[in-house]
C-alpha positions as CSV (number, residue, x, y, z in Angstrom):
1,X,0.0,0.0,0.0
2,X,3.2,2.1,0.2
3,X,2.5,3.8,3.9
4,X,5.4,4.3,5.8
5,X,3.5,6.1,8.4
6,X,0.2,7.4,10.1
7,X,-1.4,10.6,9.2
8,X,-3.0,11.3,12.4
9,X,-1.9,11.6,15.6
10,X,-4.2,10.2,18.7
11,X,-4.4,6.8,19.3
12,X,-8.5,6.3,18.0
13,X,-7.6,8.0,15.2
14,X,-4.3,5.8,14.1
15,X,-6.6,2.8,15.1
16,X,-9.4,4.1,13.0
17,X,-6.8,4.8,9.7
18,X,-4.7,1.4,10.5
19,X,-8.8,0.0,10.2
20,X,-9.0,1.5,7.1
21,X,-5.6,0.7,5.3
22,X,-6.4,-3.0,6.4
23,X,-9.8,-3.2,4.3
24,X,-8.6,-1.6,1.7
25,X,-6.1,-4.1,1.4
26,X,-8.5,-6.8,1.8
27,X,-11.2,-5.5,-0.2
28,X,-8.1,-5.5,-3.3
29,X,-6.9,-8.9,-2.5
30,X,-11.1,-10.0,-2.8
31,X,-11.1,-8.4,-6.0
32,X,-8.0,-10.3,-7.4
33,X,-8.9,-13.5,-6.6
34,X,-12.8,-13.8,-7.2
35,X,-13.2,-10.6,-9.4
36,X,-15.1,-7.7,-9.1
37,X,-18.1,-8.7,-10.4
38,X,-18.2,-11.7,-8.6
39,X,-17.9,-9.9,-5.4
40,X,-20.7,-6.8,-6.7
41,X,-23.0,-9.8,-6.6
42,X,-21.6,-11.4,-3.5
43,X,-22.4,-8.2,-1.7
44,X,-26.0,-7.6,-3.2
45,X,-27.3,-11.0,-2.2
């Protein structure tokens, strides 16, 4: 994902973007594997 580092400051807010960075990262390897119209559907149902 290429962060080195945490944007903000406070501990619920590093736990909140550390949250973030780790779906985004699973949301992209879901896409790779099953495909993104596999997982549209998946998510619809």
């Amino acid at each position: 994902m290429g962060a080195t580092h945490f944007l903000t400051k406070t501990l619920p807010k590093v736990t909140a973007e550390m949250a973030l960075s780790v779906l985004a990262y699973n949301l992209t390897r879901v896409m790779n594997t099953i495909g993104t119209k596999r997982l549209i559907a998946a998510i619809e149902a």
